[in-house]
C-alpha distance (Angstrom), angle and dihedral (degrees) to the residues before:
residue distance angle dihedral
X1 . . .
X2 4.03 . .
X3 4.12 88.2 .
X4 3.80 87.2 55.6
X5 3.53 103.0 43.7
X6 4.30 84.9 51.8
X7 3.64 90.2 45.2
X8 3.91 95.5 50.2
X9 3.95 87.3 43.8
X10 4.07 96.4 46.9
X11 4.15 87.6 50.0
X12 4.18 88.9 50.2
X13 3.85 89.3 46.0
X14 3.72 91.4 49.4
X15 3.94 93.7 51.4
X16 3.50 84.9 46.3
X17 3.72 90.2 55.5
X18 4.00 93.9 49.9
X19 3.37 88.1 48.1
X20 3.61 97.7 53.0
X21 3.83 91.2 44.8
X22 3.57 90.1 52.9
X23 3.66 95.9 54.7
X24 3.66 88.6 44.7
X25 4.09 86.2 55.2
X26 3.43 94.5 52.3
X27 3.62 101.0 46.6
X28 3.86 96.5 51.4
X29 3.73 82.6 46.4
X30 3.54 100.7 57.6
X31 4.02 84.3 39.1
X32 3.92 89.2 57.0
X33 3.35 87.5 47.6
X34 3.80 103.8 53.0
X35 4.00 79.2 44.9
X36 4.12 86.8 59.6
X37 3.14 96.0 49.2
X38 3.77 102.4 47.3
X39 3.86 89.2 47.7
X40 4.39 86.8 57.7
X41 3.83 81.0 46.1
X42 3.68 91.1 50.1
X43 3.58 87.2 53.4
C-alpha cells in the first residue's frame, strides 16, 4: 500500500516538474523574443 501511494506521488511530482519546466521554457522564450525584437528596433 506504502509502495503505491510513493509511486502515485513520484509520477504527480514528475508531471509537475514538466510542467513547471515548460512554463519556464516558454517564458524565457517569449522574453528572448521581446529581447530580438527590440535589438532589430534598436537598429
Amino acid at each position: 500500500m506504502q509502495g503505491n501511494n510513493n509511486h502515485s506521488h513520484s509520477q504527480l511530482s514528475t508531471s509537475f516538474c514538466k510542467k513547471m519546466r515548460l512554463t519556464e521554457f516558454s517564458f524565457s522564450a517569449s522574453v528572448n523574443t521581446q529581447l530580438t525584437l527590440q535589438e532589430i528596433r534598436n537598429e
